[in-house]
N, C-alpha and C positions, 0 to 999 in steps of 0.2 A: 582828527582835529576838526571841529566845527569854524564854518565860515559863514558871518553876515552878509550877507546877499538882500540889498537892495535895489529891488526894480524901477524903472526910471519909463516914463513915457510922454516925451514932449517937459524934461524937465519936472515932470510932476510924478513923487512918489505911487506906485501903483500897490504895493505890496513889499514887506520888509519879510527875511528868512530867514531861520540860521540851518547852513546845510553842510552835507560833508563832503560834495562836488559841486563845484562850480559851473554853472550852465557854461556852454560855447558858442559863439560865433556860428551865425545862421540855423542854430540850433531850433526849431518848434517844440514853444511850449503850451501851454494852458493856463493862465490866471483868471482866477474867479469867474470860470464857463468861457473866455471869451480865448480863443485862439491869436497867436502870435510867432514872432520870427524873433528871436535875439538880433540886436545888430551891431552892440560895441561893449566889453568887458572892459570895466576903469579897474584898477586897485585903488584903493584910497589908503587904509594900512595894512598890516602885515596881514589881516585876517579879515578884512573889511573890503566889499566887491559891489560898484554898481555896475549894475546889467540895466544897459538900453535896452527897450524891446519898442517893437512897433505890432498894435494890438487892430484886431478887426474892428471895424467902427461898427455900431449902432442905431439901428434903423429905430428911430422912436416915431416914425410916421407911420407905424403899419398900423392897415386898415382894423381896424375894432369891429369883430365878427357878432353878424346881430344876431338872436337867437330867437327863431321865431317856435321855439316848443316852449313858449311861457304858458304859464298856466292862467289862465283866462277866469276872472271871478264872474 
């Protein structure tokens, strides 16, 4: 039996599934490269499952590497 499994993070969908196991409780997973921790399974219906997860944040301030072998005209 296939189950909807959608992922939850801060109330905001991250990713919808449909799977044949249900992730678990403090479980590590992977969503789109970024690592997490499951932290609460809802049922919603018989076959319909939101998974809280809490995801690694994102560093969007790293340093932007200069590249000094440019080619020089």
């Amino acid at each position: 039996m296939l189950f909807a499994v959608h992922y939850l993070e801060n109330k905001t969908p991250v990713l919808s599934q449909c799977l044949e196991r249900i992730p678990e409780v403090d479980e590590d997973i992977k969503i789109k490269g970024r690592k997490g921790k499951v932290l609460n399974v809802v049922q919603i219906e018989e076959s319909k499952y939101h998974v809280h997860v809490l995801l690694e944040k994102i560093n969007k301030n790293q340093a932007v590497l200069k590249d000094d072998k440019k080619k020089r005209r």
